[in-house]
Structure formats: structure tokens, C-alpha cells
C-alpha positions in Angstrom: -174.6 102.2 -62.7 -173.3 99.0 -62.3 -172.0 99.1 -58.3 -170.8 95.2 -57.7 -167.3 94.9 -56.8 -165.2 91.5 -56.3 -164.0 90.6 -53.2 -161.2 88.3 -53.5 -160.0 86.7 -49.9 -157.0 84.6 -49.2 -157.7 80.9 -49.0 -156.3 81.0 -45.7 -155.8 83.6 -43.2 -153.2 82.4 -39.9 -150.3 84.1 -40.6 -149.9 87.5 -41.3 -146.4 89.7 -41.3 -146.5 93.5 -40.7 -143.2 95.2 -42.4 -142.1 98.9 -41.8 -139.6 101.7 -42.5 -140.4 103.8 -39.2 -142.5 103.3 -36.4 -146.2 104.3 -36.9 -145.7 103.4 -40.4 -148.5 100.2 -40.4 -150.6 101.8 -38.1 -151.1 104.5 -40.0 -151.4 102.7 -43.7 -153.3 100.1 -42.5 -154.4 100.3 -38.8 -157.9 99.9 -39.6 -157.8 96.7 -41.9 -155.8 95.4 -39.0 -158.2 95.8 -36.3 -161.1 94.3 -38.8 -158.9 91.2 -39.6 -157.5 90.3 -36.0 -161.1 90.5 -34.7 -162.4 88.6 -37.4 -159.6 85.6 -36.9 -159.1 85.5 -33.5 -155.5 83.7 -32.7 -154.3 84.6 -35.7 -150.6 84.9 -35.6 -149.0 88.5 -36.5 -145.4 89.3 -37.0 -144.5 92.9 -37.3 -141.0 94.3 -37.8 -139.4 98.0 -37.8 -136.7 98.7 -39.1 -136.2 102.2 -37.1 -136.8 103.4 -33.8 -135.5 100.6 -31.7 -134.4 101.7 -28.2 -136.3 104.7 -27.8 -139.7 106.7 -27.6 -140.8 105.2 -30.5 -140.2 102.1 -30.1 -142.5 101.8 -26.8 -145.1 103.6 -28.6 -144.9 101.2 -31.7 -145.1 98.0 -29.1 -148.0 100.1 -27.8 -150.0 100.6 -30.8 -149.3 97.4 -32.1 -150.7 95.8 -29.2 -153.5 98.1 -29.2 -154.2 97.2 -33.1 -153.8 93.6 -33.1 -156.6 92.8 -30.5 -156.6 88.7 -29.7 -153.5 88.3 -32.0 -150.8 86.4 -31.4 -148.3 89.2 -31.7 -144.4 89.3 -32.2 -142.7 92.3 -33.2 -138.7 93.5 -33.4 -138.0 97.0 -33.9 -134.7 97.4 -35.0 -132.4 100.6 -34.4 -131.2 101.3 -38.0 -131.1 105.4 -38.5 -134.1 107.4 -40.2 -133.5 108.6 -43.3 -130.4 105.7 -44.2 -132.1 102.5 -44.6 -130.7 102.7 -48.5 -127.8 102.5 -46.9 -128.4 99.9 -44.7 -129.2 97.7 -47.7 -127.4 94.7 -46.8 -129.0 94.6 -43.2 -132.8 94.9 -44.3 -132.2 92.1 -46.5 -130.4 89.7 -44.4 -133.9 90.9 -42.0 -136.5 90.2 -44.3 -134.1 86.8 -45.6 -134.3 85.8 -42.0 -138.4 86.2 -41.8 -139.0 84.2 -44.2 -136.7 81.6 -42.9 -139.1 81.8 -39.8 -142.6 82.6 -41.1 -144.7 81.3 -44.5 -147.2 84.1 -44.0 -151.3 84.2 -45.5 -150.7 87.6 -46.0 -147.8 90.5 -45.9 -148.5 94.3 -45.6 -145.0 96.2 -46.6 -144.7 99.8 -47.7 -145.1 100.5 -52.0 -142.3 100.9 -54.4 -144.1 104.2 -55.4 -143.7 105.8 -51.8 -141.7 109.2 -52.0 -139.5 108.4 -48.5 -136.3 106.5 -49.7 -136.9 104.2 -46.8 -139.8 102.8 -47.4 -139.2 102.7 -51.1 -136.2 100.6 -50.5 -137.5 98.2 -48.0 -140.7 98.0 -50.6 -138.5 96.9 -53.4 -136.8 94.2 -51.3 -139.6 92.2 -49.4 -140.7 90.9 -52.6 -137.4 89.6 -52.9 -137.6 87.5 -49.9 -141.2 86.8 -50.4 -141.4 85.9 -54.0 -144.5 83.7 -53.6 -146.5 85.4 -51.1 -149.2 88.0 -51.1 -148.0 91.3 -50.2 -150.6 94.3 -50.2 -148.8 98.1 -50.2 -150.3 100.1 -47.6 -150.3 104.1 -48.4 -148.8 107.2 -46.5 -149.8 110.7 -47.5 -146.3 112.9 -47.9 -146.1 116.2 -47.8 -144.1 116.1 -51.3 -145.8 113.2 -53.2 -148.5 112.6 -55.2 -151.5 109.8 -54.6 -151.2 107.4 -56.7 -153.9 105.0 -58.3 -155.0 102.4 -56.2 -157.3 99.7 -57.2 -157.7 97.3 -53.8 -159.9 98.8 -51.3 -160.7 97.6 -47.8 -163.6 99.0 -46.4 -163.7 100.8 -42.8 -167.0 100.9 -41.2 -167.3 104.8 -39.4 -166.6 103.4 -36.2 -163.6 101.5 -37.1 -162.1 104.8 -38.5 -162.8 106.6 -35.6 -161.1 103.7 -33.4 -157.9 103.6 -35.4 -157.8 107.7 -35.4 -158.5 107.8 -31.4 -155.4 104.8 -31.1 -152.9 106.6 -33.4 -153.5 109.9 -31.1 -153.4 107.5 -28.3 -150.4 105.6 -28.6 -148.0 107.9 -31.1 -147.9 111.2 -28.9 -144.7 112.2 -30.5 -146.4 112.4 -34.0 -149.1 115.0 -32.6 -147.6 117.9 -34.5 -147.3 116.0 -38.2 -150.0 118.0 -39.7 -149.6 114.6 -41.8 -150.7 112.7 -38.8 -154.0 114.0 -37.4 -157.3 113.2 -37.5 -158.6 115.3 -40.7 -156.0 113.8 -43.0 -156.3 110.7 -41.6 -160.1 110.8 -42.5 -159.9 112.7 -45.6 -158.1 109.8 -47.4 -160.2 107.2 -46.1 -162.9 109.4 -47.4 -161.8 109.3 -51.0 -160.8 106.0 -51.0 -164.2 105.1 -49.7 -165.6 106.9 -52.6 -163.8 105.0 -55.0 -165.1 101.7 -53.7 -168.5 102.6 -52.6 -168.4 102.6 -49.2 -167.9 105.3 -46.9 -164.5 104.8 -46.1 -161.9 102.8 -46.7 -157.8 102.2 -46.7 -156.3 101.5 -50.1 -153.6 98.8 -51.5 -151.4 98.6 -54.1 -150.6 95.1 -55.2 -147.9 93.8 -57.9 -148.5 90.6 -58.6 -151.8 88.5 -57.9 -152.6 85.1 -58.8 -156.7 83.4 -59.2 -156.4 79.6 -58.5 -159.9 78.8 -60.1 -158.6 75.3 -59.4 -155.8 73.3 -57.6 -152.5 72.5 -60.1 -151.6 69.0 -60.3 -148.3 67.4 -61.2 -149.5 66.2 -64.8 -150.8 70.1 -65.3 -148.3 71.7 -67.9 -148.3 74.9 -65.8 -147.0 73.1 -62.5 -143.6 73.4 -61.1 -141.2 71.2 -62.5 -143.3 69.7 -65.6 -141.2 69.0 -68.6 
């Protein structure tokens, strides 16, 4: 059986923007690619925002974690105080948000929630960060639901066992409010990096969903019929 698979990387890696619905949200989707690509750029400058959460508990523990999973990042983050469970209704403020981040940040690489998530939060945020970041690579992080169904991934990042034990023992660490999701512990949390480890033959791994990806086998020029602006 044929076992190669591609490994595509960004030609650049200094900028990278972390986007969420709720606190714990990037941590738990993609807390171990995280820790692998801050220690393997060190400096590298992170942005995170949440939307929800800002002014209480959860907000200290998301500063926490974030801290915790960004190890010799340059790290900014803004939790905002929008209300759980309304961000569809709060349309007009996550995009004036996300308008304003870009205004600030030209990003390597964004991780933002999927269009196919079953929480109306992140689904809406999801459909709007490509909006504000038409030209950028944004990889969908996953979040097992109690009431949705996995869907088919086909971008894998591998998680070496020790990395997947490091982001489990942080989430426990930092999110204490979160103990009791029975979506949140350590068997879940492993089980799914189990079977997407499976799929990309390794022994675990966190799983993207991207909507648009471009291969630049070589640089466009301004004669180049495709480039911008050719007539």
C-alpha cells in the first residue's frame, strides 16, 4: 500500500492569527499543532482573538492557556465579552472585528472555526473570516459536539504521543471550568486524535478543513495572463 503523503508548508511562517467563538475553542481544535509550530519558529508572532468570555473566569483561563500553548511566541490576544450562544446576532460586531484584524495583521497562517461546525457561533464567525481574509490561508480546526456528526477531513497534522499528552495535561490545567464536559476530557480528546492519526498514518494527529488552497509551482509575473490586473 502506497503510504506517501504530501506535505505542503507555507512559504513563510511569521505571522499567525488564532480566531474563536468561546474560550477553549483553539486550544482544544488545535492546541497541539500550536505547541509544534511556536517551538519550531521561535518569535513567531501570534494574534488570538475571542469573541466570548471577556471579563470573567474564562477569560483568565483562555490568557492562561494561550500563554501556556504558544511557548516563545510573540503573543497578543483580545477576548471580547459578546454573549454565548448570540454571536449570529452580533453579526455586525464580529465583522467590524475580523475587518479590523486585518487592517492590523497580514498573517502566514489563520486557524478559525469550520462552516460545517453544529454551534451557530462558530459557524457564523467561520463564514465571515474568509470575508475579511479573502487571500489568506485559513485551516478549520475541529470540535467534537455532542449533536454533530465528524465530518471528512483531508489535512492532517501529526502529534507525536508526547505532544498529545502535553496539550491534554494543559487543557485540564488551565480550563478547570470545562472539567465536567464529558466533551472536554482526556479520552475524547485522544480518541479523535486517534482516528485522525489513523487516517494519516501516524499515531495521532489534529485534523483541518480547508476551502480554498492555491500551489505556486512558480512566482506570477506582470506579463503572466493569470496575474492581477492583466488585460
Amino acid at each position: 500500500m502506497d503510504r506517501d503523503v504530501l506535505t505542503l508548508l507555507p512559504e513563510r511562517l511569521d505571522t499567525v492569527v488564532l480566531i474563536a467563538a468561546h474560550c477553549d475553542d483553539i486550544v482544544v481544535g488545535c492546541g497541539g499543532t500550536l505547541l509544534e509550530l511556536c517551538r519550531a519558529h521561535p518569535g513567531v508572532a501570534v494574534t488570538a482573538v475571542t469573541f466570548t468570555g471577556g471579563g470573567s473566569l474564562r477569560e483568565e483561563e483562555e490568557r492562561a492557556a494561550l500563554t501556556a500553548f504558544c511557548p516563545g511566541a510573540r503573543l497578543q490576544m483580545a477576548v471580547l465579552d459578546l454573549p454565548v450562544g448570540q454571536l449570529p446576532t452580533r453579526w455586525e460586531r464580529v465583522k467590524r472585528t475580523l475587518e479590523d484584524l486585518r487592517a492590523r495583521a497580514d498573517p502566514s497562517l489563520i486557524f478559525a472555526p469550520t462552516t460545517v461546525d453544529g454551534h451557530p457561533d462558530r459557524r457564523m464567525v467561520a463564514e465571515l473570516v474568509p470575508v475579511a481574509f479573502p487571500d489568506h490561508l485559513v485551516l478549520g480546526y475541529e470540535i467534537v459536539q455532542h449533536d454533530s456528526d465528524l465530518h471528512q477531513t483531508r489535512l492532517y497534522c501529526p502529534l507525536a504521543e508526547p505532544v498529545l499528552r502535553e496539550k491534554i495535561d494543559k487543557m485540564l490545567e488551565n480550563y478547570g471550568s470545562q472539567r465536567d464536559r464529558p466533551t472536554f476530557d482526556a479520552e475524547s480528546t485522544a480518541g479523535l486524535a486517534r482516528l485522525r492519526g489513523v487516517q494519516c498514518h501516524a499515531r495521532y494527529a489534529e485534523a483541518f478543513r480547508v476551502t480554498r488552497l492555491v500551489l505556486g509551482m512558480a512566482p506570477l509575473t506582470s506579463d503572466s495572463p493569470y496575474s492581477p490586473g492583466h488585460s
